[in-house]
C-alpha positions as CSV (number, residue, x, y, z in Angstrom):
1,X,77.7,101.9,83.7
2,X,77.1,99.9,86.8
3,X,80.6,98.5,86.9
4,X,84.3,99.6,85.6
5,X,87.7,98.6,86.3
6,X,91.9,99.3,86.0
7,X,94.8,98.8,87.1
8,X,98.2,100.6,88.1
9,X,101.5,99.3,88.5
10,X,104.6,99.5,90.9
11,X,106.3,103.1,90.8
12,X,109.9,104.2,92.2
13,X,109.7,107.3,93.6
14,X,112.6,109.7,94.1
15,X,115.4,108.5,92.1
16,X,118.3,110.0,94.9
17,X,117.9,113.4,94.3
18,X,114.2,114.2,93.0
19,X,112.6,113.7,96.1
20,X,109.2,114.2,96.2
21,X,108.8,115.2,92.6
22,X,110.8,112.7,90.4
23,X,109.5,109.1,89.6
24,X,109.3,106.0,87.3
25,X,106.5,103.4,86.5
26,X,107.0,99.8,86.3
27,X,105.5,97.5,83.7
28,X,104.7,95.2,86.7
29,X,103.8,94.2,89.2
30,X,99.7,95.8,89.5
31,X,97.2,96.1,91.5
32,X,94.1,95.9,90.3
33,X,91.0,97.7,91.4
34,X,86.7,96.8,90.2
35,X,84.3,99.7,91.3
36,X,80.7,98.9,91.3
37,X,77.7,101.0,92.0
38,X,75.5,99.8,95.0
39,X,72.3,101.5,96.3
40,X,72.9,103.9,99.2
41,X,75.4,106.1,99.7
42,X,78.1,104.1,101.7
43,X,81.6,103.0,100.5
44,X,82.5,99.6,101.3
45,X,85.8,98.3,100.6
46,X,87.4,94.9,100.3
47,X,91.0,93.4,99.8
48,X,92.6,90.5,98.6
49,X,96.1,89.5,97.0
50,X,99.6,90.3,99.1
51,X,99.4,92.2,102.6
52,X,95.8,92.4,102.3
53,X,95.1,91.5,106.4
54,X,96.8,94.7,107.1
55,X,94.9,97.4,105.0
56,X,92.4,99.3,106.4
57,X,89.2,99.0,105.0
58,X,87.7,102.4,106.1
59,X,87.4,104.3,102.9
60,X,88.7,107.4,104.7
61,X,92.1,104.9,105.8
62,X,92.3,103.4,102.7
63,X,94.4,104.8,99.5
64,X,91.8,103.0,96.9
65,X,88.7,104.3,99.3
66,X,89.7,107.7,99.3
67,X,90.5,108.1,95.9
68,X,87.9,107.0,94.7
69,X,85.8,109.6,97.4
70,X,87.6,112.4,96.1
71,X,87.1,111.5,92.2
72,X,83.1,111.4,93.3
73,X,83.4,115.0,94.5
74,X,84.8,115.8,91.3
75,X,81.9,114.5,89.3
76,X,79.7,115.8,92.3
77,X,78.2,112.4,92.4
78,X,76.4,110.6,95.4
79,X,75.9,107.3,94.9
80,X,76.9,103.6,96.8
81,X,79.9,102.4,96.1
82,X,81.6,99.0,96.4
83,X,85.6,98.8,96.0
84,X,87.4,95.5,95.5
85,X,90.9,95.6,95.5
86,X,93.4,92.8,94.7
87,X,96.8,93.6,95.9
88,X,100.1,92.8,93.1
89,X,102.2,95.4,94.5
90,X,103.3,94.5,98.1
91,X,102.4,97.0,101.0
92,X,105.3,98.5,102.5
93,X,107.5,97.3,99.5
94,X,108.8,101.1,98.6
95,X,107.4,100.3,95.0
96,X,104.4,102.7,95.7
97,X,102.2,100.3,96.9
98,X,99.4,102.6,98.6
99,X,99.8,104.7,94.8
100,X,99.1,101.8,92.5
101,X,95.9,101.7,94.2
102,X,95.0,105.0,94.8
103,X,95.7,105.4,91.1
104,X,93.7,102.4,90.0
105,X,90.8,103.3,91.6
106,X,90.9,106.8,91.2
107,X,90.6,105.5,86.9
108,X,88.0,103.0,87.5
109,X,85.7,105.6,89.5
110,X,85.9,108.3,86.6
111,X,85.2,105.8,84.6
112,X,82.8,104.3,86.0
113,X,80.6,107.8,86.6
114,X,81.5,109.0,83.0
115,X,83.7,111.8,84.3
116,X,85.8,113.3,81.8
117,X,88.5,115.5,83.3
118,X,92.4,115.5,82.6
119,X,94.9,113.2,84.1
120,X,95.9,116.2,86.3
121,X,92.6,116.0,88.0
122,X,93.0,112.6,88.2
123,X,96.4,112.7,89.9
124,X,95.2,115.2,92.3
125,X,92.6,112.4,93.6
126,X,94.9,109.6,93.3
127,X,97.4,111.6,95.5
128,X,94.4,112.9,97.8
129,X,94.4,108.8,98.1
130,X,97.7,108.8,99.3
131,X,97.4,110.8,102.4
132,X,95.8,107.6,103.9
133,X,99.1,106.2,104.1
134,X,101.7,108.9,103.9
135,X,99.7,112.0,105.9
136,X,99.7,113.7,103.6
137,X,99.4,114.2,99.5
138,X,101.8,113.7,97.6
139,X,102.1,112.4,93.0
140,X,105.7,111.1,93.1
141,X,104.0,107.6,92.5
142,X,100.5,108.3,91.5
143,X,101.6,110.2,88.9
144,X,104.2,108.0,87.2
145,X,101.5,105.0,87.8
146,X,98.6,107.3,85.8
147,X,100.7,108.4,83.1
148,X,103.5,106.0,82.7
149,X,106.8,106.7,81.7
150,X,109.6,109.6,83.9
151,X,107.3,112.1,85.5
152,X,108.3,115.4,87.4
153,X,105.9,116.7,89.9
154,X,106.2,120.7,89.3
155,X,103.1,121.3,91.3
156,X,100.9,119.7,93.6
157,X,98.7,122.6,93.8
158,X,97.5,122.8,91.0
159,X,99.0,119.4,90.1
160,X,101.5,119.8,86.9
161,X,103.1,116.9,86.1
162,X,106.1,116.8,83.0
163,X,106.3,113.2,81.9
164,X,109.5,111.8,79.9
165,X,109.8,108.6,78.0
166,X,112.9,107.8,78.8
167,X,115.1,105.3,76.5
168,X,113.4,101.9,75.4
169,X,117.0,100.5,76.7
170,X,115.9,101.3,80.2
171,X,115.9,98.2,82.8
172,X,114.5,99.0,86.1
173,X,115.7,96.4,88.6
174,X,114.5,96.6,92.6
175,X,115.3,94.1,94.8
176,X,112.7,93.7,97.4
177,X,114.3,92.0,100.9
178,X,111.6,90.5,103.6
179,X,111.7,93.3,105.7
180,X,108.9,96.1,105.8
181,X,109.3,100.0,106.2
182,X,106.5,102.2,106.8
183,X,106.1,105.2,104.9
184,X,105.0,107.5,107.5
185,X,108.0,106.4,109.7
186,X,110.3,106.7,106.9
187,X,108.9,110.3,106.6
188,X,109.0,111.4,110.2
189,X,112.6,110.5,110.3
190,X,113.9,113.2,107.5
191,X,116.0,115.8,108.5
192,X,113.9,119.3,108.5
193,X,117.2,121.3,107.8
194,X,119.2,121.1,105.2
195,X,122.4,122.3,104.1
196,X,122.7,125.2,101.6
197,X,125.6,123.3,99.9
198,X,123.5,120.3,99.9
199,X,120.6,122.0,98.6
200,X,122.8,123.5,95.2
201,X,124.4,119.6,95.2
202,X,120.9,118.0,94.7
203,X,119.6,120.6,92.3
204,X,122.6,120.0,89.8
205,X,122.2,116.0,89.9
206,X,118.5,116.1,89.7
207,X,119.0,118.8,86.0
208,X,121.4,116.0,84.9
209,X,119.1,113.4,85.1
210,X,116.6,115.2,83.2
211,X,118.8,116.6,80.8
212,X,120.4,113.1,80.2
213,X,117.1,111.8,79.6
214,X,116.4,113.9,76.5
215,X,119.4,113.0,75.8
216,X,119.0,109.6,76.0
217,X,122.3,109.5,77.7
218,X,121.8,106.3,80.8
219,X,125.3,106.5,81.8
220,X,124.6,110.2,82.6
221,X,121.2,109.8,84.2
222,X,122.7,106.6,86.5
223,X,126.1,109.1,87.2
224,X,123.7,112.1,88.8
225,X,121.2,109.5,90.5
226,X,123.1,110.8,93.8
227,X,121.8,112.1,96.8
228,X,123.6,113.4,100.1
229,X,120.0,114.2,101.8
230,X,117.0,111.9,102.0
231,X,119.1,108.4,101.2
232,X,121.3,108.5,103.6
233,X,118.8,108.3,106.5
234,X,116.4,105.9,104.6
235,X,119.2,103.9,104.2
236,X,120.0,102.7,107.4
237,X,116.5,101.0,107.3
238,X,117.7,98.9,104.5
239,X,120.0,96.6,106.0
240,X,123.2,95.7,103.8
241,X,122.4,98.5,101.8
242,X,125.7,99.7,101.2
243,X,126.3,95.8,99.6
244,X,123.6,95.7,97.7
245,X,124.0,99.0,96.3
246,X,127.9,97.8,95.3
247,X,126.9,94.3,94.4
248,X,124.6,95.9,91.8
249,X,127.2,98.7,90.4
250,X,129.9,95.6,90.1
251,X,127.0,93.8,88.0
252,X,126.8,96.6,85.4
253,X,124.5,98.6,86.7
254,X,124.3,102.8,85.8
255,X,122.9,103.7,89.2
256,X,121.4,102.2,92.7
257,X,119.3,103.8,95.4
258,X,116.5,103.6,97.7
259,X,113.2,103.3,96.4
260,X,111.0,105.4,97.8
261,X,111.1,105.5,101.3
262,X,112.1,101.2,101.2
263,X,113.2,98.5,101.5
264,X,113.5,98.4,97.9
265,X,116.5,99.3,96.6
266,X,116.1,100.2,93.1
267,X,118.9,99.9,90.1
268,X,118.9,101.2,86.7
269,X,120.1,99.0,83.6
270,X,121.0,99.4,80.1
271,X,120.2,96.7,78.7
272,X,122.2,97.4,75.6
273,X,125.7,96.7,78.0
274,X,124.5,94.5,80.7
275,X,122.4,91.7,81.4
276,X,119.5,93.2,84.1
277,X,119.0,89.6,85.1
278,X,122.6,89.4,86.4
279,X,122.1,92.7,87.9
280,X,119.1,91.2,90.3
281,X,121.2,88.2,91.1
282,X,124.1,90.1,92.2
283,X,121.3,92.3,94.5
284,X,119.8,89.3,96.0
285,X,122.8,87.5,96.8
286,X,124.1,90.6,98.6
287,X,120.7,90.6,100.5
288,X,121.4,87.2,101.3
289,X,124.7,87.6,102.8
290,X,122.9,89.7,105.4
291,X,120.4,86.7,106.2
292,X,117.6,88.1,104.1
293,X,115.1,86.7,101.5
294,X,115.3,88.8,98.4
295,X,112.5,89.0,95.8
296,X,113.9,90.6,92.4
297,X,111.5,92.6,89.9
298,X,113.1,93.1,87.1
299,X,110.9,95.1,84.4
300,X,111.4,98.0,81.2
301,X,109.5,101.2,81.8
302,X,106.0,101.1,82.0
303,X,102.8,103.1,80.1
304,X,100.8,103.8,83.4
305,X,97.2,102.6,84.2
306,X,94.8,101.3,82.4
307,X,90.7,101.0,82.2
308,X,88.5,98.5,81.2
């Protein structure tokens, strides 16, 4: 195969208390990502779609680039390689950007070489990926964006993943404001102690969630999506927050956080007692009111990557 190609859409990572481990896939926006074979042994990269002046194009910086290196030294390949990128997902957005790539191209180089491993494998490079714009690795996003669906990141060494479907009633609705957070900062700024009492809080909401998923329970999951450690501080990136987060609640939604490391703020729907649309309107008017453009995504739960 001289040529092969996917895509991988928008992910929330976190969900309040799961940080880290929890997250959820979007059925849109995508990036998509072609790989092609070229002669040599060089990677070159190019980007297009939104934010594409500010990604790096160095494999080694880029989340597609070095993905798709580390899926090569999987199939202990050597070969040229040319990666074109077009960007859905915006960079900096807190919808896992930097994953849907990584994960895209991370499915378009195994396929492309023929490799046949397991999607934990292909996680593990996807999140290997990541570390170009995080630091380090990390699967909350590339994982939900490979396999779709609620996924729990047990391990990242080895990777083992738990993925959920949760209820087809489930709206996900994140409204985006025109400001930009960067994931490394949003990182660096987490407190490195934590609270015992804190600790016990976030371990109870984060079982509830997953508990009220096999349940298929939303108004439990949205009533445990809480949590006293890592949204507090992102928070305060994201003004009007607090608004937006009320403004969404009073529209009828179960739940509203950060998503990811923001601007995002991301709220959960039932669709079965609430219009989702009315929940993004009630978000963006609330970003409004602090002088902020507001884009609204609103989208059911989406089934991961996909090759071609």
């Amino acid at each position: 195969m001289r040529e092969a190609t996917a895509s991988a859409p928008a992910t929330s990572a976190n969900l309040g208390p799961g940080f880290d481990s929890f997250g959820i896939c979007f059925e849109k926006p995508m990036d998509r990502v072609w790989v092609r074979r070229t002669r040599g042994s060089g990677v070159a990269i190019k980007v297009s779609g939104r934010g594409a002046r500010g990604i790096p194009r160095d494999p080694e910086r880029n989340t597609a680039g070095r993905a798709a290196l580390a899926v090569m030294r999987l199939a202990g390949a050597e070969t040229g390689l040319e990666i074109r990128v077009w960007k859905g997902v915006r960079p900096g957005s807190g919808l896992g950007s930097s994953a849907a790539s990584a994960a895209a191209a991370a499915v378009a180089t195994a396929r492309l070489l023929g490799l046949r491993v397991g999607k934990e494998e292909l996680i593990g490079a996807a999140a290997e990926g990541e570390a170009a714009a995080a630091g380090d690795p990390h699967a909350d996003n590339v994982a939900p964006a490979i396999l779709g669906g609620f996924t729990i990141v047990r391990s990242l060494r080895p990777v083992e993943v738990i993925r959920l479907r949760p209820p087809s009633r489930m709206r996900l609705v994140a409204a985006l404001p025109d400001v930009v957070v960067n994931t490394a900062y949003a990182r660096k700024i987490l407190p490195r102690e934590i609270p015992l009492h804190m600790m016990v809080e976030n371990v109870g909401h984060a079982s509830t969630m997953v508990a009220a998923l096999l349940k298929g329970d939303l108004e439990l999951f949205g009533s445990a999506m809480r949590d006293e450690v890592v949204e507090p501080v992102r928070a305060k990136l994201i003004p009007g927050f607090e608004d937006v987060r009320g403004a969404a609640l009073s529209a009828g939604a179960v739940a509203a956080t950060v998503s990811g490391s923001g601007p995002a703020v991301l709220a959960v729907a039932d669709a079965a007692r609430c219009s989702p649309a009315r929940v993004g309107r009630a978000m963006e008017r609330a970003f409004e009111g602090h002088r902020l453009r507001c884009e609204v995504v609103v989208s059911g739960v989406g089934r991961g990557a996909l090759a071609s």
